[in-house]
C-alpha positions as CSV (number, residue, x, y, z in Angstrom):
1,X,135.0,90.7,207.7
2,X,133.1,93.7,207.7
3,X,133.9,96.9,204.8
4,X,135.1,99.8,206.2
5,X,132.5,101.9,205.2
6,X,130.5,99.6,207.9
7,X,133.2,100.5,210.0
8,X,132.8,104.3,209.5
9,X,129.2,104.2,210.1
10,X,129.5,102.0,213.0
11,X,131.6,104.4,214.3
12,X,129.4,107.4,213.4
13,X,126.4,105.4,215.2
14,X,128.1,105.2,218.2
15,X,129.8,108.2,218.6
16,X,126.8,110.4,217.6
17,X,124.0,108.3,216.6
18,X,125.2,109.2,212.9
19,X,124.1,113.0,213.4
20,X,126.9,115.0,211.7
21,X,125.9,117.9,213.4
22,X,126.0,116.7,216.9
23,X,127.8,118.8,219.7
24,X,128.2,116.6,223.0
25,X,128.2,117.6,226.5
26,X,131.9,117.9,226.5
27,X,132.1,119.9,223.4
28,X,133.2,117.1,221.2
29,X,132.5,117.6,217.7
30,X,130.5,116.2,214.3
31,X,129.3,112.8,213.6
32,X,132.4,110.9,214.9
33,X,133.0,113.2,218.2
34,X,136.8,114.6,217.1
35,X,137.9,117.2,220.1
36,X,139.1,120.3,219.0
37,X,143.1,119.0,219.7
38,X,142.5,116.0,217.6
39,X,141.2,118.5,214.8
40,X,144.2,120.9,215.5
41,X,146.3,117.7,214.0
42,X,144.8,118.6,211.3
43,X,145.1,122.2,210.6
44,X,141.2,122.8,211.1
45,X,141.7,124.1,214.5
46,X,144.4,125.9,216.5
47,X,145.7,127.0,219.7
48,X,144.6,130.0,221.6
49,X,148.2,130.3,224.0
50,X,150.7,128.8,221.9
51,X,152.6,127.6,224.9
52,X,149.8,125.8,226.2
53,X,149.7,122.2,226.6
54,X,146.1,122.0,227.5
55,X,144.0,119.4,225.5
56,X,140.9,121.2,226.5
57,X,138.6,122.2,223.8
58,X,138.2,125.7,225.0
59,X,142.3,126.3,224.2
60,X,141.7,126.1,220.6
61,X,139.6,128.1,217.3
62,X,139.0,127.5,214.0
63,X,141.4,127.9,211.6
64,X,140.3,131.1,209.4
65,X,137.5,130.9,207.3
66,X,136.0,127.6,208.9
67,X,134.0,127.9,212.0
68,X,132.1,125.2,214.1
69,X,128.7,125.6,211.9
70,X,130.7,125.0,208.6
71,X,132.5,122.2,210.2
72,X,129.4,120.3,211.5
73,X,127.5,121.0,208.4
74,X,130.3,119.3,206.3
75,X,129.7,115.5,205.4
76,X,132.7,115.9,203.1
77,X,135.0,117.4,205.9
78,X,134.4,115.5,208.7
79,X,134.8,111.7,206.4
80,X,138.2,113.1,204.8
81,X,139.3,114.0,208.6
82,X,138.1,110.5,209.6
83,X,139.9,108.6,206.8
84,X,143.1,111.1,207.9
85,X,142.7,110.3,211.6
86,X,142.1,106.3,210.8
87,X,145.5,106.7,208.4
88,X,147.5,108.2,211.6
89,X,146.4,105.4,213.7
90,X,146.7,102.7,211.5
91,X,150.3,103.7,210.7
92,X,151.4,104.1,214.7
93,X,149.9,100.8,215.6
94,X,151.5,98.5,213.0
95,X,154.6,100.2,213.6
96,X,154.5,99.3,217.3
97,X,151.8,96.4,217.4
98,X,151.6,94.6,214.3
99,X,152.7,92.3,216.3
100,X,149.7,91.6,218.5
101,X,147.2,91.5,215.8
102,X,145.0,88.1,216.1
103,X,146.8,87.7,220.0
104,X,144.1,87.9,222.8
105,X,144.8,90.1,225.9
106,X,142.7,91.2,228.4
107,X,139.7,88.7,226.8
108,X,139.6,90.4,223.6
109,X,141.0,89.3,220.0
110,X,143.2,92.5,219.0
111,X,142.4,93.4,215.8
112,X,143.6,96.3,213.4
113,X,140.2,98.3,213.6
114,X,139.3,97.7,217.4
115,X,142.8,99.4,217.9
116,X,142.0,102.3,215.8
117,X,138.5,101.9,217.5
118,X,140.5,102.3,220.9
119,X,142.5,105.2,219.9
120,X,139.5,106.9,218.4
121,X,138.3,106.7,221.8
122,X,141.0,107.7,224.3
123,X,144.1,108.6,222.0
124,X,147.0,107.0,222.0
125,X,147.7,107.0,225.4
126,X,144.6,104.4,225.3
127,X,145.9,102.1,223.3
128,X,149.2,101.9,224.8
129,X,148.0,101.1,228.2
130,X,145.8,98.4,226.6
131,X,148.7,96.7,224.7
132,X,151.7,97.5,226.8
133,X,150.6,98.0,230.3
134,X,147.3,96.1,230.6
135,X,145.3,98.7,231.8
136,X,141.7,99.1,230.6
137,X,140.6,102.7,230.5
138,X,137.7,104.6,229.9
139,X,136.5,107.6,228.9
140,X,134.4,110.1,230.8
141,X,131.2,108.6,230.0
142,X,132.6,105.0,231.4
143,X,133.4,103.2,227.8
144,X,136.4,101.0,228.3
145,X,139.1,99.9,225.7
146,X,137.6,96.3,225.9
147,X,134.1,97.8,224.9
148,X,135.6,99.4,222.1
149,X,138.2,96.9,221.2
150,X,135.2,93.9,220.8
151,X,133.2,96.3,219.7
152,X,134.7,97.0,216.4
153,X,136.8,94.0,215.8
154,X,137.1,92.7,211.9
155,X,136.3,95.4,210.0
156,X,138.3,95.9,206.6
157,X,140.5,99.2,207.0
158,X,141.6,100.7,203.9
């Protein structure tokens, strides 16, 4: 089995080629791509319109006194948001899926880190499909669950 910091990096490497300051095409942010919602989780961003359910990145700001630069110039930041996103996950799938770990669906061994892999990816909406309805979706830049889910598979997650 792999460590997790090999899984963090891995992650990094694929996300953003381990650049910390990287800024994608779709506004995605930071070495392991985290959209401004996903950040709004936890309390580094918020919403614009308060009663907006948009997941767009353009609904949401920086909480005060952090702002995009200091955010993607933050090694420290963006690996304690990591380990607090990984945490979430990792908690919501083995309440609901412990019970698939080591089963195979869809031709891939479901392990602990390709579903956090998977939600990292596309949410939990993502991971459900995969699990629960057998669908396989992909992000806008065609990645599938599958790719992700054999992909990271055995890595140690703390």
């Amino acid at each position: 089995m792999k460590s997790f910091k090999e899984f963090c990096q891995a992650i990094r490497k694929k996300e953003s080629n381990d650049i910390y300051n990287c800024v994608n095409s779709l506004g995605y942010l930071g070495a392991y791509q985290f959209g401004m919602a996903r950040l709004s989780d936890f309390n580094v961003t918020q919403r614009i319109h308060k009663n907006s359910t948009s997941m767009a990145n353009k609904e949401f700001l920086f909480i005060p006194l952090l702002n995009k630069e200091k955010f993607l110039n933050s090694k420290t930041l963006q690996d304690f948001i990591f380990w607090q996103h990984i945490q979430d996950h990792k908690n919501f799938i083995l309440k609901r899926y412990n019970n698939l770990i080591n089963k195979n669906i869809q031709n891939c061994k479901i392990t602990l880190s390709g579903c956090i892999a998977v939600c990292h990816l596309l949410g939990r909406g993502g991971i459900i499909n995969f699990l629960s309805k057998n669908i396989n979706n992909e992000d806008a830049f065609g990645t599938k669950a599958s790719d992700y889910m054999k992909l990271f598979a055995n890595y140690e997650i703390l």
